[in-house]
C-alpha positions as a Markdown table, in Angstrom:
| # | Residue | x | y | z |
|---|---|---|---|---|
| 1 | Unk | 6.9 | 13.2 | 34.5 |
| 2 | Unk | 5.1 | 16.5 | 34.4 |
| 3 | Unk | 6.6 | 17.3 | 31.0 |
| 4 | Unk | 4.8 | 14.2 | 29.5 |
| 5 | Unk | 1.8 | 14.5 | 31.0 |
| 6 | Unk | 1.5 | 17.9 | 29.5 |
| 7 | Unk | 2.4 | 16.5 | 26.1 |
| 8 | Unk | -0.4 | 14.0 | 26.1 |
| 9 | Unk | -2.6 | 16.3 | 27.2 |
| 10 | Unk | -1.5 | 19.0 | 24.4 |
| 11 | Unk | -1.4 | 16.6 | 21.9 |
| 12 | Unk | -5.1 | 14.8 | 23.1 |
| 13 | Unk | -6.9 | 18.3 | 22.9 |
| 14 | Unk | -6.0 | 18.9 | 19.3 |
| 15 | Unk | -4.7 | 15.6 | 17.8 |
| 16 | Unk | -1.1 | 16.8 | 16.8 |
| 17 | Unk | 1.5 | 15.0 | 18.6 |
| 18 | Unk | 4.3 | 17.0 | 20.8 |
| 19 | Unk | 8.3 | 16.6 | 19.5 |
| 20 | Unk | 8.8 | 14.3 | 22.7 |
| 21 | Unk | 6.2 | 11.9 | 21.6 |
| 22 | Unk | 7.7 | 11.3 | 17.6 |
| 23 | Unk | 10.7 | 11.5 | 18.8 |
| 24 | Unk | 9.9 | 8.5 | 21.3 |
| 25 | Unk | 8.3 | 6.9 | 18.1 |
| 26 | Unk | 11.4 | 7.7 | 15.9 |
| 27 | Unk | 13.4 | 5.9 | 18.7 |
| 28 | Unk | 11.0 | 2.8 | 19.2 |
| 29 | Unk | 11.1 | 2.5 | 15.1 |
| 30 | Unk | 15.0 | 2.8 | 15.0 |
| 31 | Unk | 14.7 | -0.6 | 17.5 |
| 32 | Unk | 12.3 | -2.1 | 14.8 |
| 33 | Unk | 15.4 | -1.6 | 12.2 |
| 34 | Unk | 12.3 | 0.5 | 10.2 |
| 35 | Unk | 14.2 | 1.9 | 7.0 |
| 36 | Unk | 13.4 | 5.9 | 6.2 |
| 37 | Unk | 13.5 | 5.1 | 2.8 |
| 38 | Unk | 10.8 | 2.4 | 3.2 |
| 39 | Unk | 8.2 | 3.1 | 0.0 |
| 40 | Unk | 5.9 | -0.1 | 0.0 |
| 41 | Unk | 4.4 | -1.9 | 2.8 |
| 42 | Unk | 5.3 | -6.0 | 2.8 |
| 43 | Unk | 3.9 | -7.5 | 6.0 |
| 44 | Unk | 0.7 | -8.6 | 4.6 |
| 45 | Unk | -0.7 | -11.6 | 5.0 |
| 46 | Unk | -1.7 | -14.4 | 3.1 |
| 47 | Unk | -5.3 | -15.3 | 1.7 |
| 48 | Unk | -6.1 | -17.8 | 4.4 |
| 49 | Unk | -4.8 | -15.1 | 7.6 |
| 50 | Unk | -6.5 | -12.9 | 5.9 |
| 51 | Unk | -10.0 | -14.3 | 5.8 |
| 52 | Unk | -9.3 | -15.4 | 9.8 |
| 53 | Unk | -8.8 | -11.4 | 10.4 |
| 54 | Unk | -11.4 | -10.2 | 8.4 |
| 55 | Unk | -14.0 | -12.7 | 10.1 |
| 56 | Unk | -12.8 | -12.2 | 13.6 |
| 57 | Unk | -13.7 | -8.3 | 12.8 |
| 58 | Unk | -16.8 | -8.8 | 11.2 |
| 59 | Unk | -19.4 | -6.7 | 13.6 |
| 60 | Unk | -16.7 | -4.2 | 13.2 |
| 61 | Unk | -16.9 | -4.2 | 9.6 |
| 62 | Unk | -20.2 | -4.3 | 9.3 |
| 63 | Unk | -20.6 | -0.8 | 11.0 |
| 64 | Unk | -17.8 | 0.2 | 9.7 |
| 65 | Unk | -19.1 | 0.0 | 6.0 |
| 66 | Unk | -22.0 | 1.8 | 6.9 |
| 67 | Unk | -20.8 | 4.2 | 8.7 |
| 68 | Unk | -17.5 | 5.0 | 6.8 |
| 69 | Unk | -19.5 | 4.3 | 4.0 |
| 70 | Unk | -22.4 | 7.4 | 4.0 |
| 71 | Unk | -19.7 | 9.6 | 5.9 |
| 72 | Unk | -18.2 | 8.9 | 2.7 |
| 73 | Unk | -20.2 | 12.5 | 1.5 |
| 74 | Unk | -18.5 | 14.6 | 3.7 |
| 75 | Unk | -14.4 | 13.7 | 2.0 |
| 76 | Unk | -13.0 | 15.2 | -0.8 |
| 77 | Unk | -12.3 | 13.2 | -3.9 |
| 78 | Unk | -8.9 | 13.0 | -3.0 |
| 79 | Unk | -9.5 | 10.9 | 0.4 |
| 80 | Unk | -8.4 | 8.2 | 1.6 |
| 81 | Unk | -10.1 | 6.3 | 4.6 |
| 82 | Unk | -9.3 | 2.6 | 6.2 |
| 83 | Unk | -10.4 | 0.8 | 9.1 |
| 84 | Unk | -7.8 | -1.0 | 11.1 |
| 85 | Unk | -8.2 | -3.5 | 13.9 |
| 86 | Unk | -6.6 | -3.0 | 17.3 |
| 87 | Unk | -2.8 | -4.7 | 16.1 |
| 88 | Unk | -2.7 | -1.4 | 13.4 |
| 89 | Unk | -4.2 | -4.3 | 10.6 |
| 90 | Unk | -5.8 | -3.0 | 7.5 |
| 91 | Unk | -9.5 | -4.4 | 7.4 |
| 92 | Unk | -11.0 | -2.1 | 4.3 |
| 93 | Unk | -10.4 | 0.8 | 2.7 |
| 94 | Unk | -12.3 | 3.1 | 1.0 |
| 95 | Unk | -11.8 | 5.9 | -1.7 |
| 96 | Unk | -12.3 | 7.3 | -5.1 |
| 97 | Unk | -10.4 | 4.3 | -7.3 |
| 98 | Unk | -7.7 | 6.0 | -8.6 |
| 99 | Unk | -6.4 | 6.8 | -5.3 |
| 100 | Unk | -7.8 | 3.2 | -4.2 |
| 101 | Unk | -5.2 | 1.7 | -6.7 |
| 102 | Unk | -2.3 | 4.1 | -5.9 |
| 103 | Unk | -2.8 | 2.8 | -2.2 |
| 104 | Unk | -2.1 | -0.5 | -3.3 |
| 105 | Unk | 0.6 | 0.3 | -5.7 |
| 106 | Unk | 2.7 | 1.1 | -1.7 |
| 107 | Unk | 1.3 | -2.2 | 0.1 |
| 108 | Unk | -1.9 | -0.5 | 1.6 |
| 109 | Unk | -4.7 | -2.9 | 1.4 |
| 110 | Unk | -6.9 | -5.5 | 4.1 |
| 111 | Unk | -4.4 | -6.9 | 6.0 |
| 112 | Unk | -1.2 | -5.0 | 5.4 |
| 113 | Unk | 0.0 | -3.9 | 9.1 |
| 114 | Unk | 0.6 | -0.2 | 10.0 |
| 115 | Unk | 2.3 | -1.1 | 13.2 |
| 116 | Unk | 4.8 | 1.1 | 13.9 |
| 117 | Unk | 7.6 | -2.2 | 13.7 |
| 118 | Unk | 6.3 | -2.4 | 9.7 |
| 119 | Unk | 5.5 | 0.7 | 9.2 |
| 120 | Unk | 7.2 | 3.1 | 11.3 |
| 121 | Unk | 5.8 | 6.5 | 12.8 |
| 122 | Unk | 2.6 | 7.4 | 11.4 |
| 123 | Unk | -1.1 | 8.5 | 12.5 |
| 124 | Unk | -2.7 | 5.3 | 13.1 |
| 125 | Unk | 0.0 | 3.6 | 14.8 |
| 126 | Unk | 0.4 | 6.6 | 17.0 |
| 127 | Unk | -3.4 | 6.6 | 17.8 |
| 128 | Unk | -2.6 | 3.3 | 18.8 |
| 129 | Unk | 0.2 | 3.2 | 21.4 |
| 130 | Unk | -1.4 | 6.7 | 22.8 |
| 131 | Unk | -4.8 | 5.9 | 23.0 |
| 132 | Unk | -6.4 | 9.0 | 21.3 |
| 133 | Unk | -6.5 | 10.9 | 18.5 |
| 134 | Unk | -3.4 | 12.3 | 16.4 |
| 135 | Unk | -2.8 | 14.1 | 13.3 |
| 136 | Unk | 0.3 | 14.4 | 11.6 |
| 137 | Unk | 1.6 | 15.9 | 8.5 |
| 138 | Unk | 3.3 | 14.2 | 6.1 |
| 139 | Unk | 7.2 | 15.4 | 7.1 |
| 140 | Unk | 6.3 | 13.6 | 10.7 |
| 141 | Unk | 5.6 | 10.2 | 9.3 |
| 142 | Unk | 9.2 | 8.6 | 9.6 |
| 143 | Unk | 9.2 | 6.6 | 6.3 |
| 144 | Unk | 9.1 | 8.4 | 2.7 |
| 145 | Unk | 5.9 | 6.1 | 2.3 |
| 146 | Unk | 3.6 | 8.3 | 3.6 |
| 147 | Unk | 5.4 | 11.9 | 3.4 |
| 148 | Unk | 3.0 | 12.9 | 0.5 |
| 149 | Unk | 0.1 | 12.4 | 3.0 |
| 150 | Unk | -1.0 | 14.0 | 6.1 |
| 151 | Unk | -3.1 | 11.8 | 8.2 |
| 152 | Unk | -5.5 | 12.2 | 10.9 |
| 153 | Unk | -6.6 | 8.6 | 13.3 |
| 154 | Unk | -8.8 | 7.9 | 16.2 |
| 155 | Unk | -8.6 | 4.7 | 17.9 |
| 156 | Unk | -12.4 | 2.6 | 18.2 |
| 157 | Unk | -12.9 | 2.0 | 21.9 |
| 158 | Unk | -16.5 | -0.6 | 22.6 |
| 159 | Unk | -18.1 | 0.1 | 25.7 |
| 160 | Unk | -15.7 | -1.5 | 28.0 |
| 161 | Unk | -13.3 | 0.7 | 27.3 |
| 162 | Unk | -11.3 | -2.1 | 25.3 |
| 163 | Unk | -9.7 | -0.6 | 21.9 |
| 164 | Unk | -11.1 | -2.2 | 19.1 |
| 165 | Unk | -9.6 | -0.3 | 16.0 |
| 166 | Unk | -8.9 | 2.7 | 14.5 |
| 167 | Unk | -10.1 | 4.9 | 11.9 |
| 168 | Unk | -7.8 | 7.0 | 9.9 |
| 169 | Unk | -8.6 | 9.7 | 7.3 |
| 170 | Unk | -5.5 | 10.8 | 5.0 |
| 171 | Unk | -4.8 | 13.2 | 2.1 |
| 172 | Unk | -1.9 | 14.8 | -0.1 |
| 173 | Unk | -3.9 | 18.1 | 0.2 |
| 174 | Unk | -7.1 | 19.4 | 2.7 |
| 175 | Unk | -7.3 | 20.7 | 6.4 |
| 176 | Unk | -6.0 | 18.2 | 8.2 |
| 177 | Unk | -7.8 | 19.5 | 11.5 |
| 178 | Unk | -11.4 | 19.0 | 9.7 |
| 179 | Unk | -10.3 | 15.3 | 8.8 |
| 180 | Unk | -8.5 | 14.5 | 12.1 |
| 181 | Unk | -12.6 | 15.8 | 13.6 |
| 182 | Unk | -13.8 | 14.1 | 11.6 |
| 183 | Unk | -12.2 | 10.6 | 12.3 |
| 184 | Unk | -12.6 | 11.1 | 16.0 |
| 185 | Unk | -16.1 | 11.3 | 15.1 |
| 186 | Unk | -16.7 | 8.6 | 12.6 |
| 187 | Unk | -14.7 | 6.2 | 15.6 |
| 188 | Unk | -17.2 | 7.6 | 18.5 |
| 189 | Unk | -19.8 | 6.2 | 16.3 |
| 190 | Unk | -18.0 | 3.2 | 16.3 |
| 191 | Unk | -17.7 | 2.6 | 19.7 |
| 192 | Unk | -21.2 | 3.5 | 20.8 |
| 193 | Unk | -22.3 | 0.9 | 17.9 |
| 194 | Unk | -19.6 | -2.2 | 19.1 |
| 195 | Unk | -20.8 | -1.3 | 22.5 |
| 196 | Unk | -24.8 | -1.1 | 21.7 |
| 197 | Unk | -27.4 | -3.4 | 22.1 |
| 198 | Unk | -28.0 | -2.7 | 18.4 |
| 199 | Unk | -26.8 | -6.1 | 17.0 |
| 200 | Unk | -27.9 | -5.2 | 13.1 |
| 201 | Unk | -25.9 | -2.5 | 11.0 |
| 202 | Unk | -29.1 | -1.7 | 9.3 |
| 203 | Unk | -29.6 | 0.5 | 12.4 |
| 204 | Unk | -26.5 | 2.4 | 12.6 |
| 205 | Unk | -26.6 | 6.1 | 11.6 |
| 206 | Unk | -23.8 | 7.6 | 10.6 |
| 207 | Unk | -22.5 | 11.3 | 12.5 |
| 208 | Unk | -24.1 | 13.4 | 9.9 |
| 209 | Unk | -27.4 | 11.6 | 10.2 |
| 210 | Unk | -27.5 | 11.8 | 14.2 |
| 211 | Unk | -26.9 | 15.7 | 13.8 |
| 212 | Unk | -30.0 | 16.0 | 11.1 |
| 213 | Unk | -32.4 | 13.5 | 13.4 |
| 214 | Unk | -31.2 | 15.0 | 16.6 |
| 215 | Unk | -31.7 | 18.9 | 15.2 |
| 216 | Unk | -35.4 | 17.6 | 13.6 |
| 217 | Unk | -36.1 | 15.9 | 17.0 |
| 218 | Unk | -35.4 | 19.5 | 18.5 |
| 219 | Unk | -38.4 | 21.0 | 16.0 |
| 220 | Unk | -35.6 | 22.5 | 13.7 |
| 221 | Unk | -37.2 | 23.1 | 9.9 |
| 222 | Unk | -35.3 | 21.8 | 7.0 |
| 223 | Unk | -34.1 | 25.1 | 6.0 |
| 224 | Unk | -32.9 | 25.8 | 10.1 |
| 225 | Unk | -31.3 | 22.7 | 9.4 |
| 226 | Unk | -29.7 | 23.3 | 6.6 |
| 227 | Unk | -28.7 | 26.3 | 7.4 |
| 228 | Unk | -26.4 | 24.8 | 10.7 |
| 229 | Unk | -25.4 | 21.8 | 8.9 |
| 230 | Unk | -24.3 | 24.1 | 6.3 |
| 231 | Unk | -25.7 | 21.4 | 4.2 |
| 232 | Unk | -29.0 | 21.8 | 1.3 |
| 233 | Unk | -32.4 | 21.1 | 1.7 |
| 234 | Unk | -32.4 | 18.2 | -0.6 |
| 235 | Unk | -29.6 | 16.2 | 1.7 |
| 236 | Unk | -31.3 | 17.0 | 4.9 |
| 237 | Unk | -34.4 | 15.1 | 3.4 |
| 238 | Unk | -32.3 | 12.4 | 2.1 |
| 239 | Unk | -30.3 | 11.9 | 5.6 |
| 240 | Unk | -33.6 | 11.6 | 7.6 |
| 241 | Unk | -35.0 | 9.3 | 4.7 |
| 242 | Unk | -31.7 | 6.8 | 5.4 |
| 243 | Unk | -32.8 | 7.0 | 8.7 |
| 244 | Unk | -36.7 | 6.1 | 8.3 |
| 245 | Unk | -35.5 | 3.7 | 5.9 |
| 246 | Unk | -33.1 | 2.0 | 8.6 |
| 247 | Unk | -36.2 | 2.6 | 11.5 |
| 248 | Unk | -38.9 | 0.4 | 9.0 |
| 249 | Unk | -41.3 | 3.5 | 9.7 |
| 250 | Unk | -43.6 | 5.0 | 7.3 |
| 251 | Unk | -42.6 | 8.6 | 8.4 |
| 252 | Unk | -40.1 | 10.7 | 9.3 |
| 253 | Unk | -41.5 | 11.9 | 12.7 |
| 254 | Unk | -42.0 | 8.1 | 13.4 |
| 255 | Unk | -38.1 | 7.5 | 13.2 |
| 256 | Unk | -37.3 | 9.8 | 16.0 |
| 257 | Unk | -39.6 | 7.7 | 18.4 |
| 258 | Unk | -38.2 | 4.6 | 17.3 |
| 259 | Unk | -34.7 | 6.5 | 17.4 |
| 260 | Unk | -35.0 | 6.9 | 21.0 |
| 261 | Unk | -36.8 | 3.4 | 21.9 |
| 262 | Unk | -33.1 | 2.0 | 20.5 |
| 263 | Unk | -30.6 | 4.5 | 22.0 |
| 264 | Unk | -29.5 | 6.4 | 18.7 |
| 265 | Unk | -30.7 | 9.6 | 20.3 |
C-alpha cells in the first residue's frame, strides 16, 4: 500500500509515471486484447456521434480554442496539442498542418478515443485513470503508434472537482518536462474558466497573458517584464493588448481593474 502511494506521489510531483503504474497499464491493456503493433487509431465515431460530442463539450471548446489557441506561441513547430473530453475523446487538435495531416494519417482526429481499451498505454489516458499529470516518452507508450512521440497530459478538473478533460502536448523531439509544465498549465486555466462565473470565452486569458497582467498589475515595466518572461518588449505589449481588447477598455491600466472586478487576477 505504502509502495503505491509513494509511486503516485513520485510520479504526481514530476509527471513521469513509476514502473508499477505502466506496468499496471500494460496489464489492464493486455485485458483490452490492445495489439503492440497497433499503428492507426479506428474507434472513431461517426458524423452524427460526433456532432453529439462536440456540442455536449462546447463551453469546453470554446476556452479551449482560446486558450490552446494563443498558448499556441509558446510550442515549437513540431507540436502537437489536442483537447480530449473526460472518456479520453478527441475534441480538436491543433498544430502546424503538416504534422496536423500526419496525425490523421494514424486515426488522431475529433472523436477518435485515446482510452487506454483503443489505444493502449499512453499520456492522456494515464492522466486519466490517475488523476494528474504524466509524461511519458515514446518507448513507454505500449503501442508502436505513438513510440516516435513523447507526450506530456493534464487532466481539466471544473470547480467541483469533477474531471472534465485533458490536455495533452506531444512531440518526436523537445523537453518533455517544459511541455508536460506546460499542459498542467494550459488545463489549470481550464478549470478555473469551466468553473468561473465568466460565461463568454472573450474573457479568458490565456497562462502567458495572466503572468504579463499580473507582473504589470505588480508595477513591473515592460522591459522588467520582459526580462522575467524571457519574452521581447513587442509581445509583452501585444499580450496586455489581447487582454484590453478582451476587457472592452480603452487602456491598458484600465484592464487590470476590470481584471480583478471578474476574477482573472
Amino acid at each position: 500500500m505504502w509502495e503505491r502511494v509513494d509511486g503516485l506521489r513520485a510520479a504526481e510531483a514530476v509527471g513521469i509515471v513509476t514502473p508499477d503504474l505502466l506496468a499496471e497499464s500494460y496489464a489492464r491493456c493486455r485485458t483490452f486484447a490492445v495489439s503492440e503493433e497497433l499503428a492507426s487509431l479506428n474507434d472513431d465515431l461517426g458524423p452524427g456521434e460526433l456532432k453529439n460530442l462536440l456540442q455536449a463539450h462546447t463551453r469546453l471548446l470554446s476556452y479551449g480554442r482560446l486558450v490552446i489557441g494563443e498558448s499556441l506561441r509558446d510550442l515549437a513547430g513540431h507540436d502537437l496539442l489536442l483537447l480530449t473530453d473526460a472518456d479520453g475523446r478527441i475534441l480538436e487538435l491543433w498544430a502546424d498542418p503538416t504534422i496536423l495531416a500526419k496525425a490523421s494519417n494514424h486515426g488522431l482526429s475529433p472523436g477518435a478515443s485515446l482510452a487506454e481499451k483503443s489505444a493502449g498505454t499512453n499520456a492522456v489516458a494515464m492522466a486519466l485513470n490517475l488523476r494528474m499529470p504524466v509524461a511519458l516518452n515514446g518507448q513507454q507508450h505500449l503501442c508502436r503508434l505513438f513510440r516516435d512521440w513523447s507526450c506530456a497530459a493534464a487532466p481539466v478538473f471544473d470547480h467541483d472537482g469533477q474531471m472534465v478533460g485533458c490536455v495533452d502536448i506531444s512531440a518526436a523531439e523537445g523537453p518533455l518536462l517544459e511541455k508536460a509544465a506546460l499542459a498542467r498549465s494550459i488545463s489549470r486555466e481550464l478549470g478555473r474558466l469551466m468553473g468561473s462565473s465568466i460565461r463568454h470565452p472573450r474573457f479568458a486569458v490565456t497562462p502567458r497573458q495572466r503572468q504579463v497582467l499580473s507582473l504589470f498589475a505588480q508595477g513591473a515595466s515592460y522591459k522588467e517584464i520582459a526580462r522575467e518572461l524571457d519574452i521581447s518588449i513587442k509581445t509583452v505589449e501585444e499580450h496586455l493588448d489581447a487582454v484590453r481588447n478582451k476587457m472592452g477598455t480603452k487602456s491598458r491600466r484600465a484592464c487590470i481593474k476590470k481584471a480583478v472586478e471578474l476574477g482573472l487576477l
